[in-house]
N, C-alpha and C positions, 0 to 999 in steps of 0.2 A: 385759774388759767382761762383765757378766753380762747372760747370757740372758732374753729374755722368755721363758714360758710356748710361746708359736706357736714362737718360733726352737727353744727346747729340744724340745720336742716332735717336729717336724719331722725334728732332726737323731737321734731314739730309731725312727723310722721310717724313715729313709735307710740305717740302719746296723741294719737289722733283713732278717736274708736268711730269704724262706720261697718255696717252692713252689709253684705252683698250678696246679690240672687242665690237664693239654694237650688241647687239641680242633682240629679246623680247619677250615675253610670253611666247611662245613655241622656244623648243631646239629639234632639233636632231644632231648625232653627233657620236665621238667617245670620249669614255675616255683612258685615256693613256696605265694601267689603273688608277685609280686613286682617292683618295679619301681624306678630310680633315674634322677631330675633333677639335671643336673649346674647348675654356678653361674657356669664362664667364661663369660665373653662375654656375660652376660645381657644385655636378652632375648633374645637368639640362643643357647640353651642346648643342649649335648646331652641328649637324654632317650630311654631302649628300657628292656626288658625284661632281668630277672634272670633265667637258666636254667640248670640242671643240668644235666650229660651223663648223668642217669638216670632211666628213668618211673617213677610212682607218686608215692604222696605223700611231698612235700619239705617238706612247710612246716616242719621244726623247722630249717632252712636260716635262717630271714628273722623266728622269733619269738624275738625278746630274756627275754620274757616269761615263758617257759620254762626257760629255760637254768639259771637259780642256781637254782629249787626244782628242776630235774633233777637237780643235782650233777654238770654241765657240765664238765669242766676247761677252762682254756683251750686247750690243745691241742685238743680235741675243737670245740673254737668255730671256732678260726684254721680246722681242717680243715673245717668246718661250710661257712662263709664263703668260702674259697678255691677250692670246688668250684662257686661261681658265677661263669657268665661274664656279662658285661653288656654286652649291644649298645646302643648309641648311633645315633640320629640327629640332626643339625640339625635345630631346631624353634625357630619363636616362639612365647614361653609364651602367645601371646594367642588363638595360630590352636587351639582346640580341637572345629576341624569337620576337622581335619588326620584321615583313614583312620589313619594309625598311631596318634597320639595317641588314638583313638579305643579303638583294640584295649589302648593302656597304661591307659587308663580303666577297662576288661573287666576285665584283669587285678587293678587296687587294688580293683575293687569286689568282686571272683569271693570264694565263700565256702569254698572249695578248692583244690589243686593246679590246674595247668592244663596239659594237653602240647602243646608248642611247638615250634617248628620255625623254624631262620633260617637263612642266609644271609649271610657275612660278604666284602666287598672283601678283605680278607686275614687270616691264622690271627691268631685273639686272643691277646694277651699281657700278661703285666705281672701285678701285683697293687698295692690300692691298702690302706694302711692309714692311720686319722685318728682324733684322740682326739674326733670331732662323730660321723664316722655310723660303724655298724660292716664291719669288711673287707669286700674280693669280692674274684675272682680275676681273671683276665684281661679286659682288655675289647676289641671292636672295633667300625669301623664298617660297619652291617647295613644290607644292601642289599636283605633279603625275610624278610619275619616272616608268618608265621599263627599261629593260635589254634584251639582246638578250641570249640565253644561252651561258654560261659560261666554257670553259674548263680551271680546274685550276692549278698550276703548282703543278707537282707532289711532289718537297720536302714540300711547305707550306700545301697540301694535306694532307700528313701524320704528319706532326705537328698538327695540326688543331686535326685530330682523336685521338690524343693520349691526352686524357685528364689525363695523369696522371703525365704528363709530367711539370717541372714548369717554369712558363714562361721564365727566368732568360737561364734555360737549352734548353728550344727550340730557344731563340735566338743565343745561342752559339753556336749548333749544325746546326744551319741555315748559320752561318757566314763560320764556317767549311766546308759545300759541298758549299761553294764559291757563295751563294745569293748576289746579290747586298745590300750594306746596305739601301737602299731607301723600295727596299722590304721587307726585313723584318722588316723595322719601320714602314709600314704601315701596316702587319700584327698583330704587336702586336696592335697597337694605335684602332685597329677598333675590339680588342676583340678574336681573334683568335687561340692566343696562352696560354697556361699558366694552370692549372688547373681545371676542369670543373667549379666547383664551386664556383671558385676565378677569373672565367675571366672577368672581365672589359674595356671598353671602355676606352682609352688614350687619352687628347688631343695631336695632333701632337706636337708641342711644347717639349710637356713633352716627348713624346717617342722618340723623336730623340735624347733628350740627357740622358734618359735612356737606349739605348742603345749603345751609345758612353761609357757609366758608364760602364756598364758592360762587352762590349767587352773586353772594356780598362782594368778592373781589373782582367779580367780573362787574358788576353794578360801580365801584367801586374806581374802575380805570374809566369810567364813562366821564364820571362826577370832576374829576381831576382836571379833566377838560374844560371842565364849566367855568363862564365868570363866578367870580366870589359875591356873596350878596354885600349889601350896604349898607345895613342894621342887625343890632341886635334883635332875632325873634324868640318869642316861647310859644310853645304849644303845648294846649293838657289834656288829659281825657282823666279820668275814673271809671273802672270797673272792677269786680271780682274783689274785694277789700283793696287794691291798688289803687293807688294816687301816682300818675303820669306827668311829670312835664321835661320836657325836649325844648332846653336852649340852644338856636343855633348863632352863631358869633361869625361875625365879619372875617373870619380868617381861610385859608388853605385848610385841608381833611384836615382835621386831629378829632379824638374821640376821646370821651370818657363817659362811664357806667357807672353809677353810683346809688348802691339799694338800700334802705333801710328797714328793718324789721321790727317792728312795735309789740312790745305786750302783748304775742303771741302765744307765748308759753305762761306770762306771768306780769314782771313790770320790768322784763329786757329790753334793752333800746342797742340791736345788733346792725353796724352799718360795714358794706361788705364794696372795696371799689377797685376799678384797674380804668386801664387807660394805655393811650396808645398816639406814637407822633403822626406824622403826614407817611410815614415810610412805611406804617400799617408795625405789627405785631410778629413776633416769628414763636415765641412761645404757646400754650397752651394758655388761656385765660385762670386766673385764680380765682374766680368767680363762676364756673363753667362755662354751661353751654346759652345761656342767656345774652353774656356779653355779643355772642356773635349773632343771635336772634336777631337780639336789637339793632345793634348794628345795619343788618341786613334791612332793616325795615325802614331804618332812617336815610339808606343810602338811596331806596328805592325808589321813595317819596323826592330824597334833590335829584335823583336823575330822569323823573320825571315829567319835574321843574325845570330842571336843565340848568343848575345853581349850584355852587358849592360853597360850600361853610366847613366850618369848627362844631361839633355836635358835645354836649355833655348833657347828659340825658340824668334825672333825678326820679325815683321810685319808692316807693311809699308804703310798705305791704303791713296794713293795719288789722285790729284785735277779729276775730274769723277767719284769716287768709290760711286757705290750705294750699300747702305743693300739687298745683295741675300740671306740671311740664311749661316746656319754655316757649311753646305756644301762648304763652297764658302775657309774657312779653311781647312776643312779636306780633300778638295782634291787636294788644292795646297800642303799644307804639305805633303801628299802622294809622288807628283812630285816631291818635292824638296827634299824627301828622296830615290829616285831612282834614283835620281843623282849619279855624281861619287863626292867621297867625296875630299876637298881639306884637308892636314894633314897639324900640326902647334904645334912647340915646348909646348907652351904654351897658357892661354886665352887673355893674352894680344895682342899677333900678332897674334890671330884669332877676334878680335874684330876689330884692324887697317886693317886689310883687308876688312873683311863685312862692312867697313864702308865706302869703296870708292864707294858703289852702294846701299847705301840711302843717301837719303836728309838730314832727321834730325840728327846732330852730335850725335855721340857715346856717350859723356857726358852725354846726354841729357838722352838716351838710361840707362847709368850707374844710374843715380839720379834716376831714378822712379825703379830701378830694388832690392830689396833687396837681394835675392840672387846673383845675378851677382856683387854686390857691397861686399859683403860677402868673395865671391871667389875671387876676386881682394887685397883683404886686407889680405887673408889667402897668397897668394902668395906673399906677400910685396910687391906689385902693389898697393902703393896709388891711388887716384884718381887723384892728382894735379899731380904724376908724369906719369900717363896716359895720362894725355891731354898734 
């Protein structure tokens, strides 16, 4: 039987053995800054602090943002990530007069490292890896947290006080005076944005691709506006065992996502794709939260440009790729649309070229793609006269 996406995935992180920081009982430390809402049991969630077992400043620990213009490996990520432990407590997302919840609010808002100091029921362990949020290392449940005080950053400051603002509109207005998107997903995810009355606790998870949604559809109605361009482009990047390239096509929006998974586990060749018309999506993506990463990153770049196009984006995750979170998309796509574009008659000799720098054949590529199979046939580009 073949694998969904979630089951394959799962089973590439089950069978992936790594290390992470030993600490025990007691933590001091810095957080990045940094903090994680879990999603069992909602709304009975666990929610604490991310912490280092070292002081000073940690924050390239928790910024995604960073990492591929640093020339990051991912070894240096995994080890990044794995050197955080992450305490938990029981919390309902609603109680945010909760003293702890209060101090995790310090933390997402703080415009700095923070030093910390806990207290765990017993030594933290484990490590957690997911292709939605990126690693950490051990986690336990924290039974004494403090904080050092906290200066916070001035734009998430004035979000935060303006409760009349709604969430939806605080993120976008965050995205605008140029916030990292790491920060404001944790702004929102720990309660701090949004309506007095209506603010709630996010699990991580959920809020990184809520805010990917929303970027993206307010980025989104910009781009609709735009002249369409007047060639076929591609753009590509490589990092992290990923292979990037972003065809965009002479048409109105349409989208499609299409990933492939290589001899990861063994000699699988897993391809995993959705897609979407000009009128956008109303479902949940069957690919997760990536589709809408991307997405978000490709719209960014034409609105920019001030361009619209047809986007079918091709991905490549070859033998070493570990699940970092969908960060690990959104910010290679970024790259690969800052590129300089290559121009191409058509999608046929833009698909014969991106295909000398992947592994798995184009065909291969065409058969799981419905849209891309679509546009090949509107153009009298059969398939059999493509290969």
């Amino acid at each position: 039987m073949t694998l969904g996406k979630g089951a394959y995935l799962k089973k590439i992180t089950s069978q992936t053995q790594m290390r992470s920081v030993e600490v025990g009982k007691h933590l001091e430390g810095s957080s990045p800054p940094s903090v994680f809402v879990g999603s069992w049991n909602y709304p009975n969630v666990y929610a604490g602090p991310m912490i280092a077992p070292v002081h000073g400043d940690t924050g390239i620990l928790d910024t995604p943002e960073s990492w591929i213009p640093g020339q990051r490996t991912q070894e240096e990520i995994i080890r990044f990530r794995l050197s955080l432990v992450r305490g938990k407590k029981q919390v309902d997302v609603r109680d945010l007069d909760d003293r702890f919840v209060g101090k995790l609010q310090e933390i997402a808002m703080a415009d700095a490292s923070i030093e910390s100091e806990a207290d765990f029921s017993s030594e933290p362990r484990g490590v957690s890896l997911s292709d939605e949020h990126t690693p950490y290392g051990p986690s336990g449940d924290i039974t004494r947290f403090d904080i050092e005080h906290v200066r916070w950053e001035q734009h998430l400051e004035r979000a935060y006080h303006d409760t009349d603002l709604r969430a939806k509109d605080a993120v976008l207005d965050l995205y605008r005076q140029g916030l990292p998107f790491s920060s404001i997903q944790k702004a929102l995810s720990i309660g701090t944005l949004g309506v007095e009355d209506s603010r709630r606790m996010v699990p991580t998870r959920w809020s990184i691709t809520a805010c990917d949604t929303m970027i993206g559809d307010s980025l989104l109605d910009q781009v609709k506006k735009n002249q369409v361009i007047d060639s076929v482009q591609v753009r590509e990047f490589s990092s992290l065992n990923n292979r990037y390239a972003v065809i965009l096509i002479p048409t109105p929006w349409q989208y499609e996502w299409t990933e492939a998974f290589l001899r990861i586990l063994g000699n699988e060749e897993m391809v995993f794709s959705d897609h979407e018309g000009h009128r956008g999506k109303k479902e949940y993506s069957s690919v997760g939260g990536c589709y809408y990463s991307c997405k978000m990153a490709v719209l960014e770049a034409l609105a920019r440009e001030q361009r619209q196009a047809g986007a079918i984006i091709l991905r490549e995750a070859r033998s070493g790729y570990v699940p970092l979170g969908v960060f690990n998309v959104r910010e290679n796509v970024r790259h690969a649309m800052l590129s300089p574009p290559k121009e191409f008659e058509d999608l046929k000799s833009a698909l014969e070229s991106t295909a000398r720098d992947f592994i798995l054949p184009a065909d291969r590529f065409v058969r799981e793609s419905p849209l891309l199979r679509s546009l090949l046939r509107e153009k009298q580009a059969t398939l059999a006269e493509f290969l």
